[in-house]
C-alpha positions in Angstrom: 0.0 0.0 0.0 1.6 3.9 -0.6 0.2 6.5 1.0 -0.5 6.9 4.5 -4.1 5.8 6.1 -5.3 7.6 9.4 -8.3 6.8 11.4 -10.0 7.9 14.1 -11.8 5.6 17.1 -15.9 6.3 16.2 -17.2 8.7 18.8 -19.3 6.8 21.5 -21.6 9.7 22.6 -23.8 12.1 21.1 -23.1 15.1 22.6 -19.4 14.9 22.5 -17.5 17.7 20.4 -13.8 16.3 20.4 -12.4 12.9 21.2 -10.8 14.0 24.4 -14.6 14.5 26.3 -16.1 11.7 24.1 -13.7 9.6 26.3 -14.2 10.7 29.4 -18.3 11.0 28.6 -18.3 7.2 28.3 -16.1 6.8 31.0 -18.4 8.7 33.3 -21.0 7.0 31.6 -19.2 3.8 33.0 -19.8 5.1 36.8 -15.6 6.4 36.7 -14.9 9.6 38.1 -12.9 11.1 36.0 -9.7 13.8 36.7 -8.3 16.2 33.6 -5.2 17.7 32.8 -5.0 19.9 30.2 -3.9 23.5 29.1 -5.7 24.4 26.1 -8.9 25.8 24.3 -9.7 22.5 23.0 -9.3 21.3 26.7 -12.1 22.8 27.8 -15.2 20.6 26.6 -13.7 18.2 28.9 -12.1 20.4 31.8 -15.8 21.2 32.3 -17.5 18.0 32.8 -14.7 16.2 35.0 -15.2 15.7 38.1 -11.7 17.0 38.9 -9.9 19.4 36.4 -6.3 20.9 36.2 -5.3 23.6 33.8 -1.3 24.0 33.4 -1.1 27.7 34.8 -1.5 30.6 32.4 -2.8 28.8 29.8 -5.8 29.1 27.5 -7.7 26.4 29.3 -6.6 28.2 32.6 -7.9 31.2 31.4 -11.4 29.7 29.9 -12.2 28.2 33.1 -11.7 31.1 35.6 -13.6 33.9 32.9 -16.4 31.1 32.5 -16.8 30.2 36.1 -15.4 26.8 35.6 -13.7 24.9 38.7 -10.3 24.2 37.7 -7.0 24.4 39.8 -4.1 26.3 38.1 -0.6 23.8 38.7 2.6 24.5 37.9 3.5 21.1 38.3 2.2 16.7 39.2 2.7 16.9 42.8 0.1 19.3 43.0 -2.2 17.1 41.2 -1.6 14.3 43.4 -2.2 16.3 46.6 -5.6 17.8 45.3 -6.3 13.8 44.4 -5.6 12.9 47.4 -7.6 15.8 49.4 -10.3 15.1 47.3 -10.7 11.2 47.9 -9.9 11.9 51.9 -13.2 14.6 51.9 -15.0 12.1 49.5 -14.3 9.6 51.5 -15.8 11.2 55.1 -18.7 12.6 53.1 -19.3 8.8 52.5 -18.8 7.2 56.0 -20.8 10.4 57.5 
């Protein structure tokens, strides 16, 4: 064969608009909570239905998110990701056995 062939996985719900919240859609849809990284404009979709988002600091998705209204934590770097996980199982967690 010459050329080159690209394909794309078919889009599993409706109302997605990219691949990234297609994705996490289903796996929502799958009873997953779902945490998002991202740092763009094309981050957003899905930085808004997570149940945890992240925006990279100063970035388009950083700035979406705080002029729409949109819970997102600005990080500079992982760690920070893995403490806000980790705060936010610990208060899941006594909301639960409360």
């Amino acid at each position: 064969m010459d050329g080159i062939e690209l394909s794309f996985p078919n889009r599993l719900e409706k109302m997605s608009t990219n691949i990234k919240d297609d994705f996490v859609m289903d796996q929502m849809k799958r009873g997953k909570k779902v945490v998002y990284i991202g740092n763009g404009v094309s981050d957003y979709p899905t930085a808004r239905i997570a149940d945890l988002a992240f925006a990279i600091k100063g970035s388009k998705l950083a700035q979406l998110c705080r002029n729409r209204g949109v819970a997102c934590k600005e990080i500079t770097d992982f760690q920070q990701v893995l403490d806000s996980i980790e705060d936010w199982v610990s208060r899941r967690t006594k909301e639960r056995d409360h």
